[in-house]
N, C-alpha and C positions, 0 to 999 in steps of 0.2 A: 306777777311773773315769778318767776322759780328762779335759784340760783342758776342751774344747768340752762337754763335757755336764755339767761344772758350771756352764760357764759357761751355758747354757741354763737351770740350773735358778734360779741367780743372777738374773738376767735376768729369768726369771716371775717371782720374789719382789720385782722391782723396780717390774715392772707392774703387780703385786697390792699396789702399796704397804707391803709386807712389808720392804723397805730403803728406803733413803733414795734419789731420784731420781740425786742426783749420786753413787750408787755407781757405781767402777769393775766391772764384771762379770768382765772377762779379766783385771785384776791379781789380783782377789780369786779368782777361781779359781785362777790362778798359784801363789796364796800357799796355797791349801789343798793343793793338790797336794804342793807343796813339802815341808810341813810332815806330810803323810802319807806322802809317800814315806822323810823322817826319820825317822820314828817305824817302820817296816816295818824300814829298815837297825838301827837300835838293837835291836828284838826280835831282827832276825835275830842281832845280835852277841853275845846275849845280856842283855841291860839287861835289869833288873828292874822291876817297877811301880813300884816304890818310887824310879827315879831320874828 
């Protein structure tokens, strides 16, 4: 998933009152991105579930 289209989905969830108004939308995709494209490198490197 691309940053912009979390960041859309982000965004609805903010309108729907789902997050808190003064959420960052484009940091907080940032940071998911981030943190999945970590998690993608470790499997690929092999990491176990267990780390």
């Amino acid at each position: 998933m691309s940053v912009t289209l979390i960041q859309q989905r982000i965004a609805d969830d903010i309108n729907k009152g789902l997050l808190p108004e003064e959420t960052d939308a484009r940091h907080l995709a940032e940071y998911v991105v981030t943190v999945q494209q970590g998690m993608a490198q470790q499997a690929r490197d092999g990491a176990d579930r267990s780390s």
